[in-house]
C-alpha positions as a Markdown table, in Angstrom:
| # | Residue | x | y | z |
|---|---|---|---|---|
| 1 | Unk | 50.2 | 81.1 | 19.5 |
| 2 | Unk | 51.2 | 77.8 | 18.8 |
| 3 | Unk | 51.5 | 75.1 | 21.7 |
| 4 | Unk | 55.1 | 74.5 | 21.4 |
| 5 | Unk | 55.5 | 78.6 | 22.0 |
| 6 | Unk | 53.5 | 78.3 | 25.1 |
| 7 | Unk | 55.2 | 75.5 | 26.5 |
| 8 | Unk | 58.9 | 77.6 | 25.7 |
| 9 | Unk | 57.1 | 80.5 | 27.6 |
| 10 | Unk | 56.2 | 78.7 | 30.5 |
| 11 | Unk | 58.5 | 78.4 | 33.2 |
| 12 | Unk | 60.7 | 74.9 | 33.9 |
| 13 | Unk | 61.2 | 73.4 | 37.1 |
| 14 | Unk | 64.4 | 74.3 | 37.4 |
| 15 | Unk | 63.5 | 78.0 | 37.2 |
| 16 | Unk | 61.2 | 77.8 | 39.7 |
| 17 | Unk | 64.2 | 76.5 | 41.7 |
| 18 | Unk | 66.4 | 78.8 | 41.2 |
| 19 | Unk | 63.4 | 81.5 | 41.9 |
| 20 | Unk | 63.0 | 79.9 | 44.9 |
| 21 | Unk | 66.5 | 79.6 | 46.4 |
| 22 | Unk | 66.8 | 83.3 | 45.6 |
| 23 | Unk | 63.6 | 84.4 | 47.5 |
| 24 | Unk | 64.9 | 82.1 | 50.2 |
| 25 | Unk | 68.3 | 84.2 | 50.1 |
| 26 | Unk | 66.7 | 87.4 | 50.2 |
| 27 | Unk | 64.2 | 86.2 | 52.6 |
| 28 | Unk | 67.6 | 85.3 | 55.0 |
| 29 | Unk | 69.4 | 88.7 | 54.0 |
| 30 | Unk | 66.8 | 90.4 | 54.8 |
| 31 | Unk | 65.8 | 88.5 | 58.2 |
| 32 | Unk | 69.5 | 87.8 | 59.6 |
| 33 | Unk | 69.9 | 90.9 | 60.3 |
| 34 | Unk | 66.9 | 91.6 | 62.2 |
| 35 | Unk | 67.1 | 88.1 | 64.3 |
| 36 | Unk | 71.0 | 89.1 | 65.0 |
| 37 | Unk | 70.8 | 92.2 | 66.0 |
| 38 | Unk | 69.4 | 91.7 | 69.7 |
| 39 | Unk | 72.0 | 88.7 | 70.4 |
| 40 | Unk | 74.5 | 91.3 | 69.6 |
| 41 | Unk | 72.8 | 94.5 | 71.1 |
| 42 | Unk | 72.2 | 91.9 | 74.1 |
| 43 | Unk | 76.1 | 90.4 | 74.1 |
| 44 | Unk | 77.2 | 94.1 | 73.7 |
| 45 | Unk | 75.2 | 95.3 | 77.1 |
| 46 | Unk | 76.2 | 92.4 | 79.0 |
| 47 | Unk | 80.1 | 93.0 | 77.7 |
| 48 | Unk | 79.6 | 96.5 | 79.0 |
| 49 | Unk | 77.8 | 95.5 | 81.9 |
| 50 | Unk | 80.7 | 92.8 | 82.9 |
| 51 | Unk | 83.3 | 96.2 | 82.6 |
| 52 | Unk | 81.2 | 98.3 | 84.9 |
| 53 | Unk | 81.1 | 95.1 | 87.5 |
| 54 | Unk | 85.2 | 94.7 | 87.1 |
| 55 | Unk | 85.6 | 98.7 | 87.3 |
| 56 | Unk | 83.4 | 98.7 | 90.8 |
| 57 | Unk | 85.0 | 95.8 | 92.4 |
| 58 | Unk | 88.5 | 97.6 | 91.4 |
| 59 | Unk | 88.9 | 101.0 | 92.7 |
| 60 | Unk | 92.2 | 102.7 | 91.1 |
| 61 | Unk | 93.3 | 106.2 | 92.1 |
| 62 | Unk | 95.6 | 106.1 | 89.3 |
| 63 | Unk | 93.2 | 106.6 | 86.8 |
| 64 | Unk | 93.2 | 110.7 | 85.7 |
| 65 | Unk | 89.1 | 110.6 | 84.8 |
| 66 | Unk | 87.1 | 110.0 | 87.6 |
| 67 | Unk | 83.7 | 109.0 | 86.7 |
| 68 | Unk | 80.4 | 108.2 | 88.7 |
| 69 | Unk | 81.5 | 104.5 | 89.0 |
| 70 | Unk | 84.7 | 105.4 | 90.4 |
| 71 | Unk | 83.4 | 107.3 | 93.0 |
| 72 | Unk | 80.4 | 104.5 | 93.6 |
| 73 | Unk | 83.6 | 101.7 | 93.7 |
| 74 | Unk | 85.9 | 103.5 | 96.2 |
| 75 | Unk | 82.6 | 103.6 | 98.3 |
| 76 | Unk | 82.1 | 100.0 | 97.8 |
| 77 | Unk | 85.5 | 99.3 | 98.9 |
| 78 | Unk | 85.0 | 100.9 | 101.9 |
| 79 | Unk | 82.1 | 99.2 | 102.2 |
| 80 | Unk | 83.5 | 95.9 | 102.2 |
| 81 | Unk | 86.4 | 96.3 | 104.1 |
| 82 | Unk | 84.6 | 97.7 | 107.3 |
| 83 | Unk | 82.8 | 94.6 | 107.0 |
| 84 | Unk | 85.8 | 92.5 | 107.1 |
| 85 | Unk | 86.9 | 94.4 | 110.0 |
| 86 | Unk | 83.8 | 94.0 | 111.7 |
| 87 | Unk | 83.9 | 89.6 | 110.7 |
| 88 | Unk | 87.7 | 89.8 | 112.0 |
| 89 | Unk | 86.8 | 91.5 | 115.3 |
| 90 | Unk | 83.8 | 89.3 | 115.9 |
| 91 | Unk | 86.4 | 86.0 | 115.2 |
| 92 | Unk | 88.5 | 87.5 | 117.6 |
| 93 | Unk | 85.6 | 87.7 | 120.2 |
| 94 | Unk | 83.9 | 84.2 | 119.7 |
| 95 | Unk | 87.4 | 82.6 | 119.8 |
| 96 | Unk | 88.6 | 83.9 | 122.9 |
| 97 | Unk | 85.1 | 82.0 | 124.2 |
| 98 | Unk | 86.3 | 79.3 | 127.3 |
| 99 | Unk | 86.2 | 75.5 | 125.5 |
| 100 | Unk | 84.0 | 73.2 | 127.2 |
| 101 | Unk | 81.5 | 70.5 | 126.8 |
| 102 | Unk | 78.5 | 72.5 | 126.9 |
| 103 | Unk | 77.8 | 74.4 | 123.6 |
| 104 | Unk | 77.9 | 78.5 | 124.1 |
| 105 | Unk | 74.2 | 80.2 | 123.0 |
| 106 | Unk | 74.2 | 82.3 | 120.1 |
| 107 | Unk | 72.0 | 85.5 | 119.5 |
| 108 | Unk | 70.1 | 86.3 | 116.6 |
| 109 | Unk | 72.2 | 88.9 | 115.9 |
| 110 | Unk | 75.2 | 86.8 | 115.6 |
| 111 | Unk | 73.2 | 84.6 | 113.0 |
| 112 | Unk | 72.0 | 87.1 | 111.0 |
| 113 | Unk | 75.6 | 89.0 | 110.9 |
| 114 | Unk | 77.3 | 85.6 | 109.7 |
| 115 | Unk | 74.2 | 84.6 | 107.2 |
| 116 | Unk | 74.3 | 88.5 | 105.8 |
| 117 | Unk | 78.1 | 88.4 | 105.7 |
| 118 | Unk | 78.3 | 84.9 | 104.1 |
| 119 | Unk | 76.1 | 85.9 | 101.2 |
| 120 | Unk | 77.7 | 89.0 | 100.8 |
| 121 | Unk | 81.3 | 87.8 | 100.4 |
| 122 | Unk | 79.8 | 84.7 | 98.1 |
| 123 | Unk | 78.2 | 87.6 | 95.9 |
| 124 | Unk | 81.8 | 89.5 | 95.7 |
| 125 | Unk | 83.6 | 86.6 | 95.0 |
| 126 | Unk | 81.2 | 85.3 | 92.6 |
| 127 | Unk | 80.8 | 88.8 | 90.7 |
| 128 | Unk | 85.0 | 89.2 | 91.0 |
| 129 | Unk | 84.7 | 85.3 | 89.0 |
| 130 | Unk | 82.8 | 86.7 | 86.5 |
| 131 | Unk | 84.1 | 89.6 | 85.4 |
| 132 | Unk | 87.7 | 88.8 | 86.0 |
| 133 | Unk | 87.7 | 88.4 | 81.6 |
| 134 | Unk | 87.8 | 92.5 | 81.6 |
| 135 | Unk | 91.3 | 93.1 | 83.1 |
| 136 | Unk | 94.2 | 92.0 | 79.9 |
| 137 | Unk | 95.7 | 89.2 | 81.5 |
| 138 | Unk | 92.4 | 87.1 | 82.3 |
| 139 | Unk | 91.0 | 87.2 | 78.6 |
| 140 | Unk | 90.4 | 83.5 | 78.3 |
| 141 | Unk | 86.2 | 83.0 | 79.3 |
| 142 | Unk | 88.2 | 79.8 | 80.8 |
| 143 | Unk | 91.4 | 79.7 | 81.5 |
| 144 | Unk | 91.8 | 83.6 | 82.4 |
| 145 | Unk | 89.3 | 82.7 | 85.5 |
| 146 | Unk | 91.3 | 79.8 | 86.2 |
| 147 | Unk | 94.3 | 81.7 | 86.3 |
| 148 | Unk | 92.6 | 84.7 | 88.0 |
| 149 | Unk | 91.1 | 81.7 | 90.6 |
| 150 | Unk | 94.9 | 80.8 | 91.8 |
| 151 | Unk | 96.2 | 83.8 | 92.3 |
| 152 | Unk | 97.2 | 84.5 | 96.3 |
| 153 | Unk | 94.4 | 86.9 | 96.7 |
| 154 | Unk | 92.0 | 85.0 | 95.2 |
| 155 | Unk | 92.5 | 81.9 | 96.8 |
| 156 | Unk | 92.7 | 83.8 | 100.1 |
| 157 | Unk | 89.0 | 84.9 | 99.7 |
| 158 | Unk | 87.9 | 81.2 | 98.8 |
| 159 | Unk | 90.2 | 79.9 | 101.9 |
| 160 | Unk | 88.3 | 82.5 | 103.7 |
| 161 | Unk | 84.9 | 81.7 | 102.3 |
| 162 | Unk | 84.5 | 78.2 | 103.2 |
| 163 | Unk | 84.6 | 78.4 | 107.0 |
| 164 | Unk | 81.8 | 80.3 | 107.0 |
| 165 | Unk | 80.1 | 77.5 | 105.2 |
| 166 | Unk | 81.3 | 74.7 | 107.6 |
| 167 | Unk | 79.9 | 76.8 | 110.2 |
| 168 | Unk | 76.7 | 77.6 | 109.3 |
| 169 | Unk | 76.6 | 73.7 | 108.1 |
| 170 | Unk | 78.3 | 72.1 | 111.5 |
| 171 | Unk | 76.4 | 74.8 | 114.3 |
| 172 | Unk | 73.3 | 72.1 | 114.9 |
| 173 | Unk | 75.9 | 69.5 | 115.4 |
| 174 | Unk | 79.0 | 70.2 | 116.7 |
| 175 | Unk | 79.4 | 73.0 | 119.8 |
| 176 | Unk | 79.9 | 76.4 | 119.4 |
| 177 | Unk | 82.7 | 76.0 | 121.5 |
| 178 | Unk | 84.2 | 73.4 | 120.4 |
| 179 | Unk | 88.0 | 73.3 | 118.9 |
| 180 | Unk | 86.8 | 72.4 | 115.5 |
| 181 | Unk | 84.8 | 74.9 | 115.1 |
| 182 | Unk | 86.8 | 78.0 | 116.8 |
| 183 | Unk | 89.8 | 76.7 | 114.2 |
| 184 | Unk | 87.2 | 77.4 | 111.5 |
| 185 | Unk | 86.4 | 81.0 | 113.1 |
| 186 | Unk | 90.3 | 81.5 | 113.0 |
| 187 | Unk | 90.1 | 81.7 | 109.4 |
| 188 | Unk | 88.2 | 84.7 | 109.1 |
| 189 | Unk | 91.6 | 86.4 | 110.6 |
| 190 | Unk | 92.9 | 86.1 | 107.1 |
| 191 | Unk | 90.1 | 88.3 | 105.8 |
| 192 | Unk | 92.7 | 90.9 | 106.9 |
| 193 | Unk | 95.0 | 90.4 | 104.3 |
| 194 | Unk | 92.1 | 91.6 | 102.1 |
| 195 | Unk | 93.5 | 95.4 | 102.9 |
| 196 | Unk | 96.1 | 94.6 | 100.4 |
| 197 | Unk | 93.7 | 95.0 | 97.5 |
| 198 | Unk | 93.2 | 99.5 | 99.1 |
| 199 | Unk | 97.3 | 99.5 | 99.7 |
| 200 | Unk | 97.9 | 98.0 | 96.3 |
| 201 | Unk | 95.5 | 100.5 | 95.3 |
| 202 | Unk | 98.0 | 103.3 | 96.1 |
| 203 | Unk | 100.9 | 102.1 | 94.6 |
| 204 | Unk | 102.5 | 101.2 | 98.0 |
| 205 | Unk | 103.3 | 97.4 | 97.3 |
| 206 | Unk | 104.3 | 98.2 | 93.9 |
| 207 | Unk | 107.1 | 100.3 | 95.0 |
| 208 | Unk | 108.1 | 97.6 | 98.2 |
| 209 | Unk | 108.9 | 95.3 | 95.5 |
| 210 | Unk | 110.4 | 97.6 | 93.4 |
| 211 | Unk | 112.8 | 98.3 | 96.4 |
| 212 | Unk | 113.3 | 95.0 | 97.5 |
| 213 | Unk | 114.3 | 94.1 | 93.5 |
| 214 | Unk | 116.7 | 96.8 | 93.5 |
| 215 | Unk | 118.8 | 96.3 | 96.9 |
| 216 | Unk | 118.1 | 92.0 | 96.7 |
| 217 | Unk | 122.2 | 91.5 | 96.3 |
| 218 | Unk | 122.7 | 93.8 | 99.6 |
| 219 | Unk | 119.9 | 92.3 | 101.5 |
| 220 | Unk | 121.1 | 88.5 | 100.1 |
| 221 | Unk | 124.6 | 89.3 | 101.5 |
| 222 | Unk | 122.9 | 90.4 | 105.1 |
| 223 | Unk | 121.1 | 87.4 | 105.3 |
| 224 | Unk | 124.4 | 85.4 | 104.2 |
| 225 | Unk | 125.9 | 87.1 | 107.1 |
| 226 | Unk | 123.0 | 87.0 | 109.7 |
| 227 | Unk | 123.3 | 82.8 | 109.0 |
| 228 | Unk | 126.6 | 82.8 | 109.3 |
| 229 | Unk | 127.0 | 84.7 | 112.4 |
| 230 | Unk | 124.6 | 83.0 | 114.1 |
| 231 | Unk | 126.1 | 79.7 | 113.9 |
| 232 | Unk | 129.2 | 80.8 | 114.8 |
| 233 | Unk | 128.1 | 82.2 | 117.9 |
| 234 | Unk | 125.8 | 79.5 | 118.6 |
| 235 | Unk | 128.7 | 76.8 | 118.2 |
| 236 | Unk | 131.0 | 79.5 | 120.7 |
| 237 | Unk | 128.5 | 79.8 | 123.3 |
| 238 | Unk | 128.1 | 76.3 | 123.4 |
| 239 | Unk | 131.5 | 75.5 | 124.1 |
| 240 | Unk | 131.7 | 77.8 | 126.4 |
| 241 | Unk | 128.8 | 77.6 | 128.3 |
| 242 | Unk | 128.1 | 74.0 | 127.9 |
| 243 | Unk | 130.5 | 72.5 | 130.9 |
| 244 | Unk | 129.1 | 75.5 | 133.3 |
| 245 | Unk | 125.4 | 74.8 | 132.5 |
| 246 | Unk | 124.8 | 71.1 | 130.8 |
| 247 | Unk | 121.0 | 71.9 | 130.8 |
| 248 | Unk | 120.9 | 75.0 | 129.3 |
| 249 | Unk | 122.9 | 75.2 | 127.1 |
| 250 | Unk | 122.2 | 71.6 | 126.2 |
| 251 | Unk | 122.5 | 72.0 | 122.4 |
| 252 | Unk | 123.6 | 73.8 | 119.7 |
| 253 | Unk | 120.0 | 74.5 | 118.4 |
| 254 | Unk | 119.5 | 75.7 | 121.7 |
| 255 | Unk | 122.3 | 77.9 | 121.7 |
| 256 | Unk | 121.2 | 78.8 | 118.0 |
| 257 | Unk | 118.0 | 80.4 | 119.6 |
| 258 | Unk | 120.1 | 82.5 | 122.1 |
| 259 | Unk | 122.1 | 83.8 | 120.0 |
| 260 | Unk | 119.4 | 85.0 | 118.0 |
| 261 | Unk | 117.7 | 86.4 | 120.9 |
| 262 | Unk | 120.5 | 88.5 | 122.2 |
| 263 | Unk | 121.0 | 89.7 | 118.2 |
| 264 | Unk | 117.8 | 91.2 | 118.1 |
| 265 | Unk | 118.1 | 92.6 | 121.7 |
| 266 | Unk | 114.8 | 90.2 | 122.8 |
| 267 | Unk | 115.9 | 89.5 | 126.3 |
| 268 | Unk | 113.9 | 87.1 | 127.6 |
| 269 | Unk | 115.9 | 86.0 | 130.2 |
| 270 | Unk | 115.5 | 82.1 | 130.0 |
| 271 | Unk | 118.9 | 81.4 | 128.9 |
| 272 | Unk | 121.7 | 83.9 | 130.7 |
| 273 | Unk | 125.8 | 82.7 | 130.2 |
| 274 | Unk | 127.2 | 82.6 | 134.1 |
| 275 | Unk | 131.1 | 82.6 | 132.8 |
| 276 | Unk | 133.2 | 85.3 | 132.4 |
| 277 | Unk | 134.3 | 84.1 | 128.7 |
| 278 | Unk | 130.5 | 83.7 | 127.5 |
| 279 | Unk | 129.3 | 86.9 | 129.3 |
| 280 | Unk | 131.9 | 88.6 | 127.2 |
| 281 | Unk | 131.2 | 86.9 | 124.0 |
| 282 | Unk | 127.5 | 88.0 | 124.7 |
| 283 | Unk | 128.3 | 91.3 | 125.1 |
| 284 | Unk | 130.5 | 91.6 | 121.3 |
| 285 | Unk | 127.3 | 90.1 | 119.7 |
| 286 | Unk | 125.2 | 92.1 | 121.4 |
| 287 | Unk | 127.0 | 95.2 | 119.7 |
| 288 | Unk | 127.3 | 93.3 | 116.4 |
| 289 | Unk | 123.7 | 92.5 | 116.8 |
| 290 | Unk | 123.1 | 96.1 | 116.2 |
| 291 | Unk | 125.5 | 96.6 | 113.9 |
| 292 | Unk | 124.1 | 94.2 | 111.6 |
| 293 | Unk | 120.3 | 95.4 | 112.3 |
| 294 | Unk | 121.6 | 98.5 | 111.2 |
| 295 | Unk | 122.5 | 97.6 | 107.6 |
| 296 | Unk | 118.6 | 96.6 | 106.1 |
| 297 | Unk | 117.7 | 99.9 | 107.6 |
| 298 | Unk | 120.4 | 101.8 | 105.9 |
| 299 | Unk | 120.1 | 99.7 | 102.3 |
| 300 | Unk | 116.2 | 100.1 | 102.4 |
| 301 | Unk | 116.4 | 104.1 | 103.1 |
| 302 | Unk | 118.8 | 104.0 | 99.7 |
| 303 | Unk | 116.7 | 101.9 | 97.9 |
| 304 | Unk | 113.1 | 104.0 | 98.5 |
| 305 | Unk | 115.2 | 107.3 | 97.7 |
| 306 | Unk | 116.7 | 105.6 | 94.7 |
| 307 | Unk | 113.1 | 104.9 | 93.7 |
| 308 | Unk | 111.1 | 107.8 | 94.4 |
| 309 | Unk | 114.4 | 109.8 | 92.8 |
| 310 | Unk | 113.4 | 107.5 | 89.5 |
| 311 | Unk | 109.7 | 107.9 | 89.8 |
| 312 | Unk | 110.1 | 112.0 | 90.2 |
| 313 | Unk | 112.6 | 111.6 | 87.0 |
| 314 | Unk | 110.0 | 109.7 | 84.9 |
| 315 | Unk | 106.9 | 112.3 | 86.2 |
| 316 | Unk | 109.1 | 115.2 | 85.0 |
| 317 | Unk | 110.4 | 113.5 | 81.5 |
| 318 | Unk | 106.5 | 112.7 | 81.0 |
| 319 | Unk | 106.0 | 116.1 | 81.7 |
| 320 | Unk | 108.2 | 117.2 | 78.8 |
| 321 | Unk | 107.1 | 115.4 | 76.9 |
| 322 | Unk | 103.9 | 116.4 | 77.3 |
| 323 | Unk | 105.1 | 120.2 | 76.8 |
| 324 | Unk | 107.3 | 119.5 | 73.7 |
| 325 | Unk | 103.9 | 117.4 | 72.2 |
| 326 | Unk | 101.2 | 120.1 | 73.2 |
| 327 | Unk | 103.9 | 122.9 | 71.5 |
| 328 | Unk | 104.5 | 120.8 | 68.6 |
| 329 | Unk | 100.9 | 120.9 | 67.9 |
| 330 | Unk | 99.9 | 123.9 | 68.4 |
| 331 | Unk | 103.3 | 125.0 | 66.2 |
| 332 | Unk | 101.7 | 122.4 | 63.4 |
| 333 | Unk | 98.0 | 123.6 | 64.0 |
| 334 | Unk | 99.0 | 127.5 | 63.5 |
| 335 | Unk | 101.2 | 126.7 | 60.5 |
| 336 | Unk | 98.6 | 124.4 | 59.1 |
| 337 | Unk | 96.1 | 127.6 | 59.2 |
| 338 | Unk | 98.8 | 129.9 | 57.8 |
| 339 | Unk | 99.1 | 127.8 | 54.7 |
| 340 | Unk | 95.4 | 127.2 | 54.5 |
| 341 | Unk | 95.0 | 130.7 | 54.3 |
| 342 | Unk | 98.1 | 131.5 | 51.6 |
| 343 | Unk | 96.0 | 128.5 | 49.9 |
| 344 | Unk | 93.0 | 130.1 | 50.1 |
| 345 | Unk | 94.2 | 133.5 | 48.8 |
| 346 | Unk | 95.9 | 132.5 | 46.1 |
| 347 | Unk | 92.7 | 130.3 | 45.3 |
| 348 | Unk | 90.4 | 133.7 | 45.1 |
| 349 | Unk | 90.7 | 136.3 | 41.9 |
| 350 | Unk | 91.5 | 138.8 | 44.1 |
| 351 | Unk | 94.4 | 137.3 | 44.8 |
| 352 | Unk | 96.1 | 136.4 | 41.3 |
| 353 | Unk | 98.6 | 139.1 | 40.6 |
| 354 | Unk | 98.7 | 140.7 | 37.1 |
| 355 | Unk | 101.9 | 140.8 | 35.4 |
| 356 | Unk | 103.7 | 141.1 | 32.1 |
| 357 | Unk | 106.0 | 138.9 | 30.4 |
| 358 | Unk | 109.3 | 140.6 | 31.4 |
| 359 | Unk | 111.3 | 141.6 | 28.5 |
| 360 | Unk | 114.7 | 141.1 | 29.6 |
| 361 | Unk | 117.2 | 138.2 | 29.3 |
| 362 | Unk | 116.8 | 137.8 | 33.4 |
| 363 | Unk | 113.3 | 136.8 | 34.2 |
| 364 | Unk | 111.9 | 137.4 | 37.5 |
| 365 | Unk | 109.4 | 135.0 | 39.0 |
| 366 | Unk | 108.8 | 136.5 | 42.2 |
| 367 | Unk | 105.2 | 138.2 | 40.8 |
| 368 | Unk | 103.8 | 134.8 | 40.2 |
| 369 | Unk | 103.9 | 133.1 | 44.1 |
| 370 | Unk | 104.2 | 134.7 | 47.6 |
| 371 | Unk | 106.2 | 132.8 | 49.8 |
| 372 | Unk | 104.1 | 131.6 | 53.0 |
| 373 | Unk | 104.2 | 133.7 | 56.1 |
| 374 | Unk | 106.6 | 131.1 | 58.3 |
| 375 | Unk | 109.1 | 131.0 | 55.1 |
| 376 | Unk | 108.9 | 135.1 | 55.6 |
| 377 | Unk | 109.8 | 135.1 | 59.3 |
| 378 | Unk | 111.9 | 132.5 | 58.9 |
| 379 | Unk | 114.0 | 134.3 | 56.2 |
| 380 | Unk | 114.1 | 137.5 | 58.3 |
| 381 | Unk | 115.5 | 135.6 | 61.1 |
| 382 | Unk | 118.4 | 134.5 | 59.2 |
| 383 | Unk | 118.9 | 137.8 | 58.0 |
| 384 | Unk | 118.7 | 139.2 | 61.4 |
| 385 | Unk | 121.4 | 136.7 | 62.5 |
| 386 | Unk | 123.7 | 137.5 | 59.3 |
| 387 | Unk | 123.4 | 141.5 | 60.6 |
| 388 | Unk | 124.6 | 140.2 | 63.5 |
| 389 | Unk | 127.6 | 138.5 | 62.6 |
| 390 | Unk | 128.5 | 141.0 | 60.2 |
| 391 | Unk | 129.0 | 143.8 | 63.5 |
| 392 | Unk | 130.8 | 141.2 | 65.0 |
| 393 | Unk | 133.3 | 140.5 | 62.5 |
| 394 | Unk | 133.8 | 144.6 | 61.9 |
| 395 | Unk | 133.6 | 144.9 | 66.2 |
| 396 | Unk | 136.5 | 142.2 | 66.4 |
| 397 | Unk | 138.8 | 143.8 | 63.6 |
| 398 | Unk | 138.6 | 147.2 | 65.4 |
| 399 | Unk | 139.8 | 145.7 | 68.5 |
| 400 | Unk | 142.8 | 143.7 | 66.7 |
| 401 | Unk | 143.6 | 147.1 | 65.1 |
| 402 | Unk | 143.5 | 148.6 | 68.6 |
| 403 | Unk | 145.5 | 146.1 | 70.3 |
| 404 | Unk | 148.4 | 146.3 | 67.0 |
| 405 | Unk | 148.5 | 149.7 | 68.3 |
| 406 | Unk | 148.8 | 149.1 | 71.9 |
| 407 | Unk | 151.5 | 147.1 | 70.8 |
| 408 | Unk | 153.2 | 149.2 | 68.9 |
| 409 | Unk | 153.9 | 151.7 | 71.4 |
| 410 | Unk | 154.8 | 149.4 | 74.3 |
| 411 | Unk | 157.5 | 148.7 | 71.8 |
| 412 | Unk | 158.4 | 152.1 | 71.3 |
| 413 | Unk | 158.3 | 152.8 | 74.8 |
| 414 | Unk | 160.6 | 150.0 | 76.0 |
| 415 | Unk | 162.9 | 150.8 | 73.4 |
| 416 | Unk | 162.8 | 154.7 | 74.3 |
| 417 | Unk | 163.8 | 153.7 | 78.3 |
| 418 | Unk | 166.5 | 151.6 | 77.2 |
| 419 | Unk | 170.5 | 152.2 | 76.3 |
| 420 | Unk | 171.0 | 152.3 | 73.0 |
| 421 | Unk | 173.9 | 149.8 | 72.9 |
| 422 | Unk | 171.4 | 147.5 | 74.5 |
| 423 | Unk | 168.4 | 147.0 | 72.6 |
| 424 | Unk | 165.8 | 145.4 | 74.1 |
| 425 | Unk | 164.1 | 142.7 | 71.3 |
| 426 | Unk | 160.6 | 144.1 | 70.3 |
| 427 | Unk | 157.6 | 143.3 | 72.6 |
| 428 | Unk | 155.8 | 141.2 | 69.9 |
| 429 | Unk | 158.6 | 138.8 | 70.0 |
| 430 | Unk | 158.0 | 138.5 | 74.4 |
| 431 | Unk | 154.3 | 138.3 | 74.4 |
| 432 | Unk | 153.4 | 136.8 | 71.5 |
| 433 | Unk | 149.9 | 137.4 | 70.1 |
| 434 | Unk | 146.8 | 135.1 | 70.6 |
């Protein structure tokens, strides 16, 4: 072979380029795969991971499958909120502790119950921060716990949180006693106000607000005329009362806070008219008082029966629904089968009829096809119904023939018991027929 052959049949460099940018390629194809598939197996369990978390730290008994977790987060819940009871009770203890200058002794106990109950609501808040991205309005991996972080509940729990800090930070320094420190304690109170999260649970608050959005015109026009009645009387009072008693009924803001008091029936007794005029003004806004206490009552009782009425109408048109959808399919899943099995007979051998080209001018194409079983029963229900209205019709002109004969001889009659000279005009002509 010549040398200039040889050369031609060796390969360039720019082959050996392009070889190796495809072995590279292949090389990555075939590796990417490999070195991807644990970042997304491992994003994959900690996404599902992160759902379990969110599902355990909100229970929700109006989910119709109840699961393992379910069962493990109502018992969590529980959990947690006998230990807020138990944090709110112990505030309640160590605040009602005499202030003085020489700092109260703790127990052990006492630490360990605020260290253990520190951590733990630093874990739940902390755990409730991260997987906040699983409920639908906190998608964002930023802004959705931003927005999950002001909302009242959550800032209640870090409100809640941070006095336990300054306590455990201040206790070598400051006393146990001291009025700093209790006002840190009194904190913990609003751990409380963590029970929302069970009420909301059972759709309790939902419906409060749904009552309170229904009735907020009637309930606006009570307020309008608590405000309003209030500073009339307040103003009344004070002109009448005001020359009898200078120093107690020294104001109208003081007379504002009687007349509140003797609207809601308080009687505390520290302000009491002494004239005849204001004893009897006190007495007409005492009864108005209840009067217009009695209206909320009366507009919220409408408003929850006007809501549960809606929530029972909505449960029962679900619940049609739900019948007309489960009949519709099984309707659609038995017809389906009929005409699976007319397909599937008319698919066999044994099925094809035999016939003969028919001979007359008419031809007849009922031997070729079968109509399908639901086109059969629905075709003898019409002809049922046609029977029918065919005995009506001949049942209804039997009766119009009886009644022309009933007729007839009332005629005949009347004109029988008559004189002749005066005839009586025929009966069809009094009564005239339907």
């Amino acid at each position: 072979m010549a040398r200039g052959e040889q050369q031609w049949l060796l390969p360039t460099e720019d082959d050996i380029n392009v070889q190796l940018s495809v072995r590279d390629a292949l090389l990555t194809t075939e590796t990417t795969p490999e070195r991807r598939a644990p970042r997304m197996q491992c994003s994959r369990s900690c996404a599902s991971l992160r759902a379990d978390v969110w599902t355990l730290l909100h229970y929700r008994t109006s989910l119709k499958q109840r699961s393992g977790l379910q069962r493990a987060s109502y018992i969590f819940e529980v959990c947690v909120l006998v230990l807020i009871t138990l944090n709110v009770v112990l505030a309640m203890y160590v605040s009602s502790t005499p202030i003085g200058p020489a700092p109260v002794t703790t127990s052990d106990w006492y630490e360990m119950f605020l260290y253990m109950s520190t951590a733990l609501f630093t874990i739940e808040y902390m755990m409730r921060l991260w997987s906040c991205v699983e409920d639908t309005r906190f998608t964002h991996p930023v802004c959705g716990r931003l927005r999950w972080m002001v909302r009242p509940m959550s800032l209640i729990d870090l409100v809640v949180l941070i006095p336990f800090y300054f306590e455990i930070l201040l206790e070598d320094e400051v006393a146990v006693s001291s009025r700093g420190v209790l006002t840190l304690r009194g904190f913990r109170l609003l751990r409380i106000m963590s029970f929302l999260h069970l009420e909301r649970s059972y759709q309790a608050m939902k419906n409060l607000r749904e009552i309170f959005a229904l009735k907020k015109e009637e309930l606006g026009v009570v307020s309008y005329l608590t405000i309003v009645i209030v500073l009339t009387s307040s103003t009344t009072i004070f002109f009448l009362e005001n020359p009898a008693q200078p120093e107690v009924f020294s104001s109208i803001g003081t007379c504002s806070w009687w007349a509140i008091e003797t609207i809601t029936s308080l009687g505390y007794g520290d302000i009491v008219p002494i004239t005849a005029a204001g004893r009897a003004f006190s007495s007409l806004l005492a009864l108005w008082g209840i009067i217009l206490f009695t209206i909320p009552g009366a507009v919220l009782g409408s408003g929850f029966v006007e809501v549960m009425l809606k929530k029972q109408e909505q449960k029962s048109e679900q619940a049609m629904e739900e019948s007309i959808r489960t009949s519709l399919t099984r309707e659609l899943r038995s017809l389906s089968s009929n005409n699976l099995t007319f397909a599937a007979n008319l698919e066999s051998p044994m099925a094809i009829p035999s016939f003969s080209v028919p001979t007359s001018a008419t031809h007849n194409y009922s031997s070729f096809s079968a109509p399908a079983p639901p086109v059969v029963r629905l075709q003898e229900q019409v002809d049922r119904l046609n029977a029918t209205q065919l005995q009506l019709q001949a049942q209804l002109s039997r009766q119009e023939t009886q009644l022309q004969a009933i007729m007839t001889l009332l005629e005949q009659t009347l004109a029988s018991s008559r004189p002749k000279g005066n005839a009586a005009p025929p009966f069809s002509a009094i009564v005239p027929p339907e």
